[in-house]
Structures are given as structure tokens and as C-alpha cells.
DRENTORKOL-3810 file (N, C-alpha, C; in nm, 4 decimals):
REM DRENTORKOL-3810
@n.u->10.8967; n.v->8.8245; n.w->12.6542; ca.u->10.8781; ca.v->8.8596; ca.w->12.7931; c.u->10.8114; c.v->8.7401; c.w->12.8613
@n.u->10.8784; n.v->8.6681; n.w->12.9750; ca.u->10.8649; ca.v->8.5886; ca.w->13.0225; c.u->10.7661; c.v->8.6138; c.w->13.1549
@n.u->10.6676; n.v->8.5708; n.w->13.1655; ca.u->10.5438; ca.v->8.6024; ca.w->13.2768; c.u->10.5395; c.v->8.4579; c.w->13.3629
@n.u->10.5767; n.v->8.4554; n.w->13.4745; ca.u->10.5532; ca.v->8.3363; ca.w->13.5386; c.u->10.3976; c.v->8.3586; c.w->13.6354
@n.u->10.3785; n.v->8.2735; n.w->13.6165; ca.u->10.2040; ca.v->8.2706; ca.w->13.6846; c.u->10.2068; c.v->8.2185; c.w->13.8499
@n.u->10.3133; n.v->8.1621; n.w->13.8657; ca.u->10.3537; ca.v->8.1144; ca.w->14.0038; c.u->10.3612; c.v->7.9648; c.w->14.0403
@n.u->10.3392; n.v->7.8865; n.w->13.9465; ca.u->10.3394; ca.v->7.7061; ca.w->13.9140; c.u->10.4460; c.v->7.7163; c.w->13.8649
@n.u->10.4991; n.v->7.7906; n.w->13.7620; ca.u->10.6330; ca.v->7.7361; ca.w->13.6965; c.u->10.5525; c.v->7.7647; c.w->13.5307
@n.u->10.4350; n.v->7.8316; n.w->13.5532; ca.u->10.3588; ca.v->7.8039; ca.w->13.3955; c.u->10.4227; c.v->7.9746; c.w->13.3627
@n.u->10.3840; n.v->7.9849; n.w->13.2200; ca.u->10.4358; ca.v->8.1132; ca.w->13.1656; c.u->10.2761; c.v->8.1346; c.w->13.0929
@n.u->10.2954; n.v->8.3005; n.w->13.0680; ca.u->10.1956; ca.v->8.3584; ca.w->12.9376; c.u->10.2548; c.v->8.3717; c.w->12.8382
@n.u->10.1974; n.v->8.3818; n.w->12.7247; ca.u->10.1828; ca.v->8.3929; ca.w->12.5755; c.u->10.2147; c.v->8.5613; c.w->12.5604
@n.u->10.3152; n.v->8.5863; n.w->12.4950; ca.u->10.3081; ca.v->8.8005; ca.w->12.4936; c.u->10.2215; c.v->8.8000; c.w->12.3882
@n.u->10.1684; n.v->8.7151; n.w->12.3159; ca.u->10.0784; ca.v->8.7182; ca.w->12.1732; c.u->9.9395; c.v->8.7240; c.w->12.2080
@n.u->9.8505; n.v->8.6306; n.w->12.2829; ca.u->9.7205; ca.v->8.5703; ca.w->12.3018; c.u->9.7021; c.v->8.5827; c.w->12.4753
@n.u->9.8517; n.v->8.5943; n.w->12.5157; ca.u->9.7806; ca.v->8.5722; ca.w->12.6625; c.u->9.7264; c.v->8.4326; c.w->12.7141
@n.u->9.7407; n.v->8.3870; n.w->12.6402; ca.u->9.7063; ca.v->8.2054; ca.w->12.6941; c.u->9.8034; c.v->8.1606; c.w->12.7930
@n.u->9.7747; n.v->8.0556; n.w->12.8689; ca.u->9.8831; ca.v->8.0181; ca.w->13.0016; c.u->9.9416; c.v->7.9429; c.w->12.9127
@n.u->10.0667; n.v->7.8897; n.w->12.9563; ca.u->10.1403; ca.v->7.7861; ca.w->12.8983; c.u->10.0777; c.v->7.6406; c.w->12.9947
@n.u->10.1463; n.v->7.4989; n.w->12.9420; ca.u->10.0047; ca.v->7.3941; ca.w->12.9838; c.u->10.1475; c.v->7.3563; c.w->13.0670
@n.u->10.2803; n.v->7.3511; n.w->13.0384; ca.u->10.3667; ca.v->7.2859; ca.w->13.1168; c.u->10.4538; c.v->7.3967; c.w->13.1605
@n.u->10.5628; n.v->7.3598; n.w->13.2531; ca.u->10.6028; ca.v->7.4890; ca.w->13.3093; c.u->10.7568; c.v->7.5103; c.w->13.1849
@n.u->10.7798; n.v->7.3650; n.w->13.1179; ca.u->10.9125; ca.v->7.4100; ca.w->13.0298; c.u->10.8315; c.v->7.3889; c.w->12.8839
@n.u->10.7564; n.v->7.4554; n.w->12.8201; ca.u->10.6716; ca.v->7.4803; ca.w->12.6839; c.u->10.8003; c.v->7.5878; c.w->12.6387
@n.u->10.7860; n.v->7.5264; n.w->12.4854; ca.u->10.8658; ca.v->7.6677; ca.w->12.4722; c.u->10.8117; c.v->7.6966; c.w->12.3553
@n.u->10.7255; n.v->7.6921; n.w->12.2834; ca.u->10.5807; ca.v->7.7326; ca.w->12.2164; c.u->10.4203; c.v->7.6983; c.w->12.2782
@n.u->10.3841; n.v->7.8006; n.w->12.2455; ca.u->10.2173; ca.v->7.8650; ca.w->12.3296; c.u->10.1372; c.v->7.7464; c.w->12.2292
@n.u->10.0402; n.v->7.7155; n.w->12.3488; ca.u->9.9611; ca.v->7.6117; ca.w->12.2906; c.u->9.8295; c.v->7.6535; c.w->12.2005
@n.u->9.8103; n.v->7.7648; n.w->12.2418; ca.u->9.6790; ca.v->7.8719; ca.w->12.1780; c.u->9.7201; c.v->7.8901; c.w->12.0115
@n.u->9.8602; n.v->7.9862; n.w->12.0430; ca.u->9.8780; ca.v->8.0731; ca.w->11.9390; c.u->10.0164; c.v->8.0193; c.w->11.8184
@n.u->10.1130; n.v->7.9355; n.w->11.9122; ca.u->10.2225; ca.v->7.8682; ca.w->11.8398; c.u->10.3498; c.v->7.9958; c.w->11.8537
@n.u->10.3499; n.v->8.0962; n.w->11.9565; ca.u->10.4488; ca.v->8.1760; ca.w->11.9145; c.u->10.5528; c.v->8.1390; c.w->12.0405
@n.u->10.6466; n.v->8.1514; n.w->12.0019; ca.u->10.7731; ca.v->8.1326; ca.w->12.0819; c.u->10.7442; c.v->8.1965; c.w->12.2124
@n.u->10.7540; n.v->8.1503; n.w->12.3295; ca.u->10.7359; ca.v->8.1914; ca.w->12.4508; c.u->10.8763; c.v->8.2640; c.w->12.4942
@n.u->10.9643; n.v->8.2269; n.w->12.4546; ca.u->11.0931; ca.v->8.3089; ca.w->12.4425; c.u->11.1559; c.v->8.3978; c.w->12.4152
@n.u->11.0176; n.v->8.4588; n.w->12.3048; ca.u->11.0118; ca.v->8.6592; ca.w->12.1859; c.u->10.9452; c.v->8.7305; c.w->12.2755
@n.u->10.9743; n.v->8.8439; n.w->12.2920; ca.u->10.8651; ca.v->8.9357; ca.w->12.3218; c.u->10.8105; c.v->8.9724; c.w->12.2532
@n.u->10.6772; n.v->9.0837; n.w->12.3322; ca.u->10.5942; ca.v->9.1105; ca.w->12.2229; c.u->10.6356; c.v->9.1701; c.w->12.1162
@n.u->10.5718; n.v->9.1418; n.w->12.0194; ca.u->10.5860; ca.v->9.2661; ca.w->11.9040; c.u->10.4077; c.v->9.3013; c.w->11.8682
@n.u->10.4799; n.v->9.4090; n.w->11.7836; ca.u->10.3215; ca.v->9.4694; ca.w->11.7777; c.u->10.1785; c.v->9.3806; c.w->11.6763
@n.u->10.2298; n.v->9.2670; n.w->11.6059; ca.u->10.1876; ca.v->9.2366; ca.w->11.5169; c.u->10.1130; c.v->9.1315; c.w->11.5467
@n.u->10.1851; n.v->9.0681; n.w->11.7295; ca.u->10.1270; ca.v->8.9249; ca.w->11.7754; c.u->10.0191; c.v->8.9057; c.w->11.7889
@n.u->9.9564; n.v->9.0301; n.w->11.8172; ca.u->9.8192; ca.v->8.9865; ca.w->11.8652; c.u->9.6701; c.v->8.9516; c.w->11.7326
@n.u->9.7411; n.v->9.0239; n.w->11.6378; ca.u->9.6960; ca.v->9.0181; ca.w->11.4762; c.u->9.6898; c.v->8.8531; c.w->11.4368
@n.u->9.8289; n.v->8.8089; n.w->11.4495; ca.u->9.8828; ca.v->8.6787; ca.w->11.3627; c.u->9.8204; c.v->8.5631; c.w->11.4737
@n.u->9.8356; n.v->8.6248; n.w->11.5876; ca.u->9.7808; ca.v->8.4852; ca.w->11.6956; c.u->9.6089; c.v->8.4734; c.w->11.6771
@n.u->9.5289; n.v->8.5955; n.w->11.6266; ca.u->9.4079; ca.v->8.5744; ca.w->11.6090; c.u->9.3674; c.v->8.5166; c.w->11.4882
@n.u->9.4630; n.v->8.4878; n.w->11.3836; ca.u->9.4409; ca.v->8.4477; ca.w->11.2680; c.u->9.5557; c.v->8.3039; c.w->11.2445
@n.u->9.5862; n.v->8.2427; n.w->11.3642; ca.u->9.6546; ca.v->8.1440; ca.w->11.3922; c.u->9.8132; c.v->8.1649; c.w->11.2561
@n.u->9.8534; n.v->8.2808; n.w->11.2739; ca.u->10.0005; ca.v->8.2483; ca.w->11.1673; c.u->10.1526; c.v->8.2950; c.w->11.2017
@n.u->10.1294; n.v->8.2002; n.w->11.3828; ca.u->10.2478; ca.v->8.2358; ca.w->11.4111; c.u->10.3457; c.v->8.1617; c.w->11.3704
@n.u->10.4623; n.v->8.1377; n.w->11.3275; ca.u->10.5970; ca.v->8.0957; ca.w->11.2507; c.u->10.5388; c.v->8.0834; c.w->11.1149
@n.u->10.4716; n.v->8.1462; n.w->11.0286; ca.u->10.4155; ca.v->8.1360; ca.w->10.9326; c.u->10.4916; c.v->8.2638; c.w->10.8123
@n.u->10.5006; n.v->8.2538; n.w->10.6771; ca.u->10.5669; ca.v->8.3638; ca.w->10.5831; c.u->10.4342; c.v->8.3527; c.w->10.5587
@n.u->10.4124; n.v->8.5097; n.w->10.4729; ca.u->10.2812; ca.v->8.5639; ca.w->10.4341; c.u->10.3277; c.v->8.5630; c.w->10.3346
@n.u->10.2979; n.v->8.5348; n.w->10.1745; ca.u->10.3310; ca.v->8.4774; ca.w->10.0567; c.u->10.1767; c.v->8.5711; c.w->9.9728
@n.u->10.2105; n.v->8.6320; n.w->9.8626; ca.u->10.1034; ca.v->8.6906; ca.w->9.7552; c.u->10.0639; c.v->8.5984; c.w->9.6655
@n.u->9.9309; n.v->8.6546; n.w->9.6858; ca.u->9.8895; ca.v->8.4984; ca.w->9.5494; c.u->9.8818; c.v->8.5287; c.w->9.4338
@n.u->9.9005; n.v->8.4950; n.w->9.3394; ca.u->9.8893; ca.v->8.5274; ca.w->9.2163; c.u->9.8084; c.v->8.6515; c.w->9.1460
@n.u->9.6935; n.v->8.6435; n.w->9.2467; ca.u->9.5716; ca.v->8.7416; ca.w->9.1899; c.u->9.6401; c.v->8.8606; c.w->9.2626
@n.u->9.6756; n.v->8.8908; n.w->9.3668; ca.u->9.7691; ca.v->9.0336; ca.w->9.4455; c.u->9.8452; c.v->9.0548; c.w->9.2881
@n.u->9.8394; n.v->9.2520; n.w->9.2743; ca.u->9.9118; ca.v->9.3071; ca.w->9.2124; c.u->9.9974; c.v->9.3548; c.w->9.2726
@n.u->10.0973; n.v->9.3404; n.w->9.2875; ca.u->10.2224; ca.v->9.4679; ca.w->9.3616; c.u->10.2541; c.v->9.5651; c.w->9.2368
@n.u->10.2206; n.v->9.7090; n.w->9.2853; ca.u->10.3009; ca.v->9.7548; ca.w->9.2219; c.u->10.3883; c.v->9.9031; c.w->9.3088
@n.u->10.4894; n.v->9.9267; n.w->9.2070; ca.u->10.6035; ca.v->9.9704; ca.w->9.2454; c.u->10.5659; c.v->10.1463; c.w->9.2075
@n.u->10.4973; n.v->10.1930; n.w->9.1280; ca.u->10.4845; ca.v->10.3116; ca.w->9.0622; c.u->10.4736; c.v->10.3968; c.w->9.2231
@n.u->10.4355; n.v->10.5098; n.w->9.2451; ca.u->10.4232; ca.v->10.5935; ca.w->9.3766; c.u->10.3458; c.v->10.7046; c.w->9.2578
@n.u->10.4005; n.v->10.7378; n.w->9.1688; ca.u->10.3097; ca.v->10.8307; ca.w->9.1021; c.u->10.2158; c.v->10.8113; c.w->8.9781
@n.u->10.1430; n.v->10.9073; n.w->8.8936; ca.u->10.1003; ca.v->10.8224; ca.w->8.7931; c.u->10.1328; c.v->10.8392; c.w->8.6625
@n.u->10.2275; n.v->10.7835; n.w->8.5837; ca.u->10.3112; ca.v->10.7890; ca.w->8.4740; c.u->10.2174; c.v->10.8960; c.w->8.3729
@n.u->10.0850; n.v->10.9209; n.w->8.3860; ca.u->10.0021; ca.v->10.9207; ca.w->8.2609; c.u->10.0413; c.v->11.0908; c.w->8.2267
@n.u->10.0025; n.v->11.1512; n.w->8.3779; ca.u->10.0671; ca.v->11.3044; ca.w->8.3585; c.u->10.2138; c.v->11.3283; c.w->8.4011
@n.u->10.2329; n.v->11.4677; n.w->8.3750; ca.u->10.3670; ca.v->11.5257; ca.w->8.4002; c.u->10.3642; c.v->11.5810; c.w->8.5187
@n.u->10.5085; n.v->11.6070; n.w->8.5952; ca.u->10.5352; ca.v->11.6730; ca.w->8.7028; c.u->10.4414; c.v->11.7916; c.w->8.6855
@n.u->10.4705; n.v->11.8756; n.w->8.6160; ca.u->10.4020; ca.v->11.9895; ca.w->8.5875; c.u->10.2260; c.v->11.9987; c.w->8.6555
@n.u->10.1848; n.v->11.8891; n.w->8.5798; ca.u->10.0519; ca.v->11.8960; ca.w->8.5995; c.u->9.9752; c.v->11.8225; c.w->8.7347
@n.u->10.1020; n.v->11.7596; n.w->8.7943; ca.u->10.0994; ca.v->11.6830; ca.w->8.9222; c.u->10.1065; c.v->11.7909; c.w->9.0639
@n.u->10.1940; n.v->11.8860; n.w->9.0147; ca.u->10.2145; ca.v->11.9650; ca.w->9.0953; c.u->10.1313; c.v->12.0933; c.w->9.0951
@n.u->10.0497; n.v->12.0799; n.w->8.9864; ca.u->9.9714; ca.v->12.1928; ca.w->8.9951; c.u->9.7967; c.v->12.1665; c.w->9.1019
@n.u->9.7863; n.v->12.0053; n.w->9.0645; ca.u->9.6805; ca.v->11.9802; ca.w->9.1130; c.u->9.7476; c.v->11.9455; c.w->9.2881
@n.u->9.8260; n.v->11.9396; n.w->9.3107; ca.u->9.8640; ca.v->11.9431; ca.w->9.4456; c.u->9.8660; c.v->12.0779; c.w->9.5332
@n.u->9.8672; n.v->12.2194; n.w->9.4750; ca.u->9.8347; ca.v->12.3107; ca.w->9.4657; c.u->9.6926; c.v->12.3624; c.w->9.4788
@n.u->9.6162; n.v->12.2967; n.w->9.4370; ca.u->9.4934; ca.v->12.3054; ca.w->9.3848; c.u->9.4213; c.v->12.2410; c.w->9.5000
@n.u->9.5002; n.v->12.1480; n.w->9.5219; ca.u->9.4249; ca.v->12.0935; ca.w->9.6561; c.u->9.4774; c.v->12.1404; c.w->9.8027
@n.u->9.5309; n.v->12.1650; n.w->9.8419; ca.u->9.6240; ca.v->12.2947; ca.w->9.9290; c.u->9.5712; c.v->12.4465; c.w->9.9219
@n.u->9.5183; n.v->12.4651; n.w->9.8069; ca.u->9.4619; ca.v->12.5856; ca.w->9.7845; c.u->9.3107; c.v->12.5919; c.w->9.8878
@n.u->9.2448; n.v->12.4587; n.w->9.8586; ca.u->9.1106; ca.v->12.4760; ca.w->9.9165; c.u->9.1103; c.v->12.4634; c.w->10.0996
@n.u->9.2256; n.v->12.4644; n.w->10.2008; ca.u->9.2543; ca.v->12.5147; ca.w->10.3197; c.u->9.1858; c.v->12.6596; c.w->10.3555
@n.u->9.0999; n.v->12.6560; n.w->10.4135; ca.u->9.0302; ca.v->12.7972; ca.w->10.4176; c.u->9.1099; c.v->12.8662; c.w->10.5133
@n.u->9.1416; n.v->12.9849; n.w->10.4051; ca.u->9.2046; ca.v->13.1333; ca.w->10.4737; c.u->9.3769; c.v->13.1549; c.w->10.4487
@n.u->9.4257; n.v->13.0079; n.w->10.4655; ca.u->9.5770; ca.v->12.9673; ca.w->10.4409; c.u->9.5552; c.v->12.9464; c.w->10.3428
@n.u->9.4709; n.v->12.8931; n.w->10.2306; ca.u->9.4882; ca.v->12.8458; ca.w->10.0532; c.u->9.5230; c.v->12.9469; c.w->9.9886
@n.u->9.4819; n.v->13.0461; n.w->10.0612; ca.u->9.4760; ca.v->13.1493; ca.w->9.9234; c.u->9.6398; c.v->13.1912; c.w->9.8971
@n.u->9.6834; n.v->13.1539; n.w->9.9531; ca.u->9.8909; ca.v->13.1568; ca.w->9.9836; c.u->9.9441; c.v->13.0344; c.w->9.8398
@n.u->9.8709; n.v->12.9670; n.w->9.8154; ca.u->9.8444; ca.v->12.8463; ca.w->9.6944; c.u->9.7796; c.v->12.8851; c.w->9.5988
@n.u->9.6972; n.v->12.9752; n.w->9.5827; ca.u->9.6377; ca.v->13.0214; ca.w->9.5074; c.u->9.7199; c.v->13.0949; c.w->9.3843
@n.u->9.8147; n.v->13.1497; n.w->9.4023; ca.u->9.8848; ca.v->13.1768; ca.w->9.2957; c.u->10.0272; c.v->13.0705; c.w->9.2235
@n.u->10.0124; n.v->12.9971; n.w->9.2877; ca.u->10.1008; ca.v->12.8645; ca.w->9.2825; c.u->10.0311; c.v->12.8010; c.w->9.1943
@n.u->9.9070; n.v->12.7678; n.w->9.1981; ca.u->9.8351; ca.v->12.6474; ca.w->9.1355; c.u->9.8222; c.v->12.7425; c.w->8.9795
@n.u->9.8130; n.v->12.8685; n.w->9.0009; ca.u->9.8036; ca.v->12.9599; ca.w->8.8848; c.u->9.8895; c.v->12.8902; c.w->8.7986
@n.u->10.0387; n.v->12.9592; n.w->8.8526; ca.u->10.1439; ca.v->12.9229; ca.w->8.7800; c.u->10.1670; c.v->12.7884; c.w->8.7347
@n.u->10.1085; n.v->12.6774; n.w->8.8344; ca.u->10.2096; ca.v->12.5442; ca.w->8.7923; c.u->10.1346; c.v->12.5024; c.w->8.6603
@n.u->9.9712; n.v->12.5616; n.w->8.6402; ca.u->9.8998; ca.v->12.4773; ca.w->8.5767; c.u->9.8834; c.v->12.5490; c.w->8.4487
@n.u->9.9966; n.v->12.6736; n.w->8.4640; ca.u->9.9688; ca.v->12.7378; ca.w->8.3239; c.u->10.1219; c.v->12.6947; c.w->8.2550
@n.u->10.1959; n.v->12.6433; n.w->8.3908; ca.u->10.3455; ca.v->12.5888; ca.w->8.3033; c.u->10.3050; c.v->12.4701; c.w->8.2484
@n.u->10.2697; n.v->12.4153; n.w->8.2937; ca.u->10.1820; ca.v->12.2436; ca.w->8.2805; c.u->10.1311; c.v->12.2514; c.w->8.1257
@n.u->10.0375; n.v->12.3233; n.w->8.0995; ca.u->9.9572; ca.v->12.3941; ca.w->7.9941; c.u->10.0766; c.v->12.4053; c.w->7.8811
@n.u->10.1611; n.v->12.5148; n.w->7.9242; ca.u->10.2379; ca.v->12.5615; ca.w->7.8113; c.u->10.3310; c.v->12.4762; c.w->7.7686
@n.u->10.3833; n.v->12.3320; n.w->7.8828; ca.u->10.4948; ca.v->12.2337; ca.w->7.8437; c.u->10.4360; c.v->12.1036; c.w->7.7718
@n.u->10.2947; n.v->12.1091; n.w->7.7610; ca.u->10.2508; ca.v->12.0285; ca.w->7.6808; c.u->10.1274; c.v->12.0737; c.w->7.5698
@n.u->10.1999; n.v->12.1197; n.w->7.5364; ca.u->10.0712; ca.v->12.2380; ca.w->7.3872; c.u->10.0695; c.v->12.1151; c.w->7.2563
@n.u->10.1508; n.v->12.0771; n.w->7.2463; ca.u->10.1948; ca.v->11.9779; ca.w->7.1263; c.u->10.1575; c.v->11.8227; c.w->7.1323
@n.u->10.1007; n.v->11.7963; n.w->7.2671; ca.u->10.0441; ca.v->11.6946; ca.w->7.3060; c.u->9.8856; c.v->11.7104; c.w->7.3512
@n.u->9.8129; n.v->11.5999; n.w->7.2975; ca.u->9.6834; ca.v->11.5821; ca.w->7.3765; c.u->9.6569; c.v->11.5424; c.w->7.4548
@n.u->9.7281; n.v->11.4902; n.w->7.5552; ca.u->9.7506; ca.v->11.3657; ca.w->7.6774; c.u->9.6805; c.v->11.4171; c.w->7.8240
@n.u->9.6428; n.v->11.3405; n.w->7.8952; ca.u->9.6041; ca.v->11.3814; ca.w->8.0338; c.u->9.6383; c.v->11.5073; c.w->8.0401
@n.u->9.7592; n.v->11.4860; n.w->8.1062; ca.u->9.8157; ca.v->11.6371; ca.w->8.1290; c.u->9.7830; c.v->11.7621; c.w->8.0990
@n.u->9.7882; n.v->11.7469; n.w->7.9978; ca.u->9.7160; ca.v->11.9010; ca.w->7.9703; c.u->9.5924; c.v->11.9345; c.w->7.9766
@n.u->9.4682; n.v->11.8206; n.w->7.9987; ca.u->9.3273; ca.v->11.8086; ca.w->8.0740; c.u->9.3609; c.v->11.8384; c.w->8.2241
@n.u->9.4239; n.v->11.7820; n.w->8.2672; ca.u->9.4701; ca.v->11.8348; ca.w->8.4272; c.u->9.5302; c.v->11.9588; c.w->8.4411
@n.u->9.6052; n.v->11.9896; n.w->8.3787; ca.u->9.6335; ca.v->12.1652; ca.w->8.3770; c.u->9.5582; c.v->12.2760; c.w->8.3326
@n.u->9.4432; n.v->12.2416; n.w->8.2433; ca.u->9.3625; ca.v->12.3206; ca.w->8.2641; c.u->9.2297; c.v->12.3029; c.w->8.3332
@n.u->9.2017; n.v->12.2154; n.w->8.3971; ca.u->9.1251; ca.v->12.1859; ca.w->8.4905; c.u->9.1764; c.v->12.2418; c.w->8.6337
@n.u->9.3216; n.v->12.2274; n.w->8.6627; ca.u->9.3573; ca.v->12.2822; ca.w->8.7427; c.u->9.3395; c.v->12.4639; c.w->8.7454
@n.u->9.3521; n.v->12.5200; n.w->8.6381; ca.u->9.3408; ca.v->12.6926; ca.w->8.5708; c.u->9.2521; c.v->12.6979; c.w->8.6604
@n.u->9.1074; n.v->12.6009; n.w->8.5717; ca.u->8.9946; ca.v->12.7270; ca.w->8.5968; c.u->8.8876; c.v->12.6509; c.w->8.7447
@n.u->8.9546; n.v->12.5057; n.w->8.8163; ca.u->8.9680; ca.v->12.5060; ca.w->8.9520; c.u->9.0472; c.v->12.7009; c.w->9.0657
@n.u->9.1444; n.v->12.6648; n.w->9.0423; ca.u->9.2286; ca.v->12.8193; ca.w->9.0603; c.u->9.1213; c.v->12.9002; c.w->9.1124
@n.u->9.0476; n.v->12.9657; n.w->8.9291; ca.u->8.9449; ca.v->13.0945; ca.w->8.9601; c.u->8.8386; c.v->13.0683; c.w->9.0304
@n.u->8.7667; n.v->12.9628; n.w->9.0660; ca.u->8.6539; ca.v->12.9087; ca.w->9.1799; c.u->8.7143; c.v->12.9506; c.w->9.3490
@n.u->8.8157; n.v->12.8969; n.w->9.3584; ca.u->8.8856; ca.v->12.8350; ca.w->9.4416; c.u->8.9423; c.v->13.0024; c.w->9.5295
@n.u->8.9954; n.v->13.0233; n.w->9.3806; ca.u->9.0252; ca.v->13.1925; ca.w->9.4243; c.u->8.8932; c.v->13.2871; c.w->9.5216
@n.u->8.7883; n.v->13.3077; n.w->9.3802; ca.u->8.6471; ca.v->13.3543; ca.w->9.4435; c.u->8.6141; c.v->13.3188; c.w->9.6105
@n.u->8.6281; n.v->13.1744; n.w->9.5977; ca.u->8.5505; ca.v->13.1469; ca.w->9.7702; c.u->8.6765; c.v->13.2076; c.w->9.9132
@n.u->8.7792; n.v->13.2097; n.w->9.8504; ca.u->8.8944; ca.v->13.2450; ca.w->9.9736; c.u->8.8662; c.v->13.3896; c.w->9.9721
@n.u->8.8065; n.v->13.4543; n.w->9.8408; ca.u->8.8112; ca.v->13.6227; ca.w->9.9077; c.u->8.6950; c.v->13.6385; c.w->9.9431
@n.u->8.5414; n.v->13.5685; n.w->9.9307; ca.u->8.4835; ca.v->13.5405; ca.w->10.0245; c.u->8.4968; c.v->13.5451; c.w->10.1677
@n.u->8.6087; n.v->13.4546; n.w->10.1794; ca.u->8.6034; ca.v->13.3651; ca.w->10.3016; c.u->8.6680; c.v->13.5292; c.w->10.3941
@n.u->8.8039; n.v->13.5665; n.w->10.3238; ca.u->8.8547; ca.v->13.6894; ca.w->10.3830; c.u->8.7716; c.v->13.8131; c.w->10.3703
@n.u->8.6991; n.v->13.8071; n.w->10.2781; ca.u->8.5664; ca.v->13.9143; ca.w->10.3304; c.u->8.4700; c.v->13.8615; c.w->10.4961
@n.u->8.4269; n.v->13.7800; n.w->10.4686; ca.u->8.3538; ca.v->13.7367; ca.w->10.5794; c.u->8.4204; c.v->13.7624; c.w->10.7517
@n.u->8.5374; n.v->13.6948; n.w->10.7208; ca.u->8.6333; ca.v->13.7171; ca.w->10.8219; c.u->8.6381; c.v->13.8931; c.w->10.8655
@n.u->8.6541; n.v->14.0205; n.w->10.7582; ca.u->8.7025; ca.v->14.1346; ca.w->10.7915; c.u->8.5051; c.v->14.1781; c.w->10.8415
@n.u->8.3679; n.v->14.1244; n.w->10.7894; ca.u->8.2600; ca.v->14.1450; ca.w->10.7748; c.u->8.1995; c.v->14.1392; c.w->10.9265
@n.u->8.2375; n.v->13.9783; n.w->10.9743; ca.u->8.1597; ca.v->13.9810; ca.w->11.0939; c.u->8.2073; c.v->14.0659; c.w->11.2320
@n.u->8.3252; n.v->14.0781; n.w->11.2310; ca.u->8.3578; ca.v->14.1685; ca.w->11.3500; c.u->8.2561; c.v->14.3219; c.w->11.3499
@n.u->8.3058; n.v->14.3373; n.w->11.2005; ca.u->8.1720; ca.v->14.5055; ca.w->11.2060; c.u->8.0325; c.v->14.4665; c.w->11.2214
@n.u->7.9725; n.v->14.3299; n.w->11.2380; ca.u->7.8298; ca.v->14.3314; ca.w->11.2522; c.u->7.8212; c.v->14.3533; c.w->11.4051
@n.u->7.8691; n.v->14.2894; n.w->11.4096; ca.u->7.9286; ca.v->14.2783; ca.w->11.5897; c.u->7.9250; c.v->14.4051; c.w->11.6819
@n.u->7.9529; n.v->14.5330; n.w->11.6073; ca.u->8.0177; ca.v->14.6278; ca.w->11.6722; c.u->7.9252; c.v->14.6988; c.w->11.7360
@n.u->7.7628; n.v->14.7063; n.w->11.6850; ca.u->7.6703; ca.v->14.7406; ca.w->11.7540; c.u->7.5721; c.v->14.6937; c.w->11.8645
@n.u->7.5944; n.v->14.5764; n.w->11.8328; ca.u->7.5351; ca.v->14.4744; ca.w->11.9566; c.u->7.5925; c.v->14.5056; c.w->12.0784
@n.u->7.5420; n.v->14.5307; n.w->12.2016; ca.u->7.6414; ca.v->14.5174; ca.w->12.3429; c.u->7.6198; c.v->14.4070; c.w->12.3860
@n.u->7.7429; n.v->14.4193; n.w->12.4185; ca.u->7.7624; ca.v->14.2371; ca.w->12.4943; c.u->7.7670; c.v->14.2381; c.w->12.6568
@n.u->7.7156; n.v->14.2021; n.w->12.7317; ca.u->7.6428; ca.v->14.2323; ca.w->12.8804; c.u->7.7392; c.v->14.1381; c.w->12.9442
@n.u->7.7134; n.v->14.1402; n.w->13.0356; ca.u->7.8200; ca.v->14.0775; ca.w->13.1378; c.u->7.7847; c.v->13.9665; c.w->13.2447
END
């Protein structure tokens, strides 16, 4: 986006700097093409001077590719996802029998193994019965305070 200032000079869509001649066709501030519009990133790269620049990993950067964590099973992944969905007060308790199930399938698909997994599935269990307790709490409380309520008058 081309900004004329009224000399014939232009702005920077990156830094906002004037241009120094009226035919520049890189910003003297920031180095970005006076010819791009903005993008969202200019104002980032122009404060850290790396405009026409590739961003390159150094050796010490790990990339990695995983999204989940190899160590447990679906089973036991999905139970603690449950488990954490469960603790939504008032809506968990709708998860509450989910996390039951996933973490007792979890449990039962790895009996023959000692591995994570089956530390996470039963951690997930007896998460569950805590988890359970405080939501019928929570739906007691909820059905509790309206009847405290009922004798008080409320004035106008």
C-alpha cells in the first residue's frame, strides 16, 4: 500500500518510516519493499530488522513432528481427556461416565503390560470418583440455595 505524503515521498506499511526519495523502492528504516502491502508480520520483522531475510533453525531448535504422546494408548488418552472435561462445573458430570468407561477400557486393553498407560487409566478411574463427588455437590448446591432463599423477603 502505497501512501504518498505529498512531496512525491511514500510510507513504509511495515515501520511507518517516510521514504528519503520520492522513487525508493525499499524503506530505509526497515528494508521492506515499498511496493508489498502490509502483512501482519511487518511490524514484528521491521522491529527486529529481518526484512528480505529466511528464518533458518539452529541446530540446538528441536522440531518435532509427534502431536500426541507415543508413550500411552488412545484408550488412556481419551480417558484423561474426559477427565478433564469432566471437571466443567455442572456440564462435567455429562463426562463423568465417559471418563468411567474410557479408563476402565484403557485398564482392561492393557492388563498384560506395565507401561504408562495403564498408570493413566487408573489414575483416570479413581480421578472419575473425586470428580464425580464434587459435581453432585455442585448439583446439590444448585437444587439447595433456591430453598434457603425461600424465606427471606425480598423488598422492593
Amino acid at each position: 500500500m502505497r501512501v504518498n505524503s505529498g512531496a512525491g515521498k511514500m510510507w513504509c506499511p511495515a515501520c511507518g518510516g517516510e521514504s528519503i526519495r520520492g522513487t525508493a523502492k525499499f524503506c530505509a528504516d526497515c528494508g521492506k519493499l515499498l511496493s508489498e502491502s502490509y502483512e501482519p508480520l511487518d511490524t514484528i520483522r521491521a522491529s527486529y530488522r529481518l526484512q528480505r531475510t529466511t528464518l533458518k533453525a539452529n541446530d540446538q531448535m528441536k522440531i518435532t513432528t509427534k502431536l500426541f504422546d507415543s508413550e500411552t494408548s488412545c484408550a488412556a488418552q481419551t480417558a484423561w481427556a474426559c477427565v478433564v472435561y469432566s471437571m466443567v462445573p455442572y456440564l462435567g458430570i455429562l463426562f463423568v461416565p465417559l471418563a468411567f468407561a474410557a479408563s476402565g477400557f484403557g485398564y482392561l486393553s492393557t492388563r498384560q503390560t506395565a507401561d504408562r498407560s495403564r498408570r493413566v487409566s487408573v489414575t483416570c478411574f479413581f480421578l472419575s470418583f473425586a470428580i464425580l463427588g464434587l459435581q453432585i455437590v455442585l448439583w446439590w448446591l444448585l437444587y439447595l440455595i433456591p430453598t434457603l432463599a425461600g424465606g427471606v423477603p425480598i423488598s422492593n
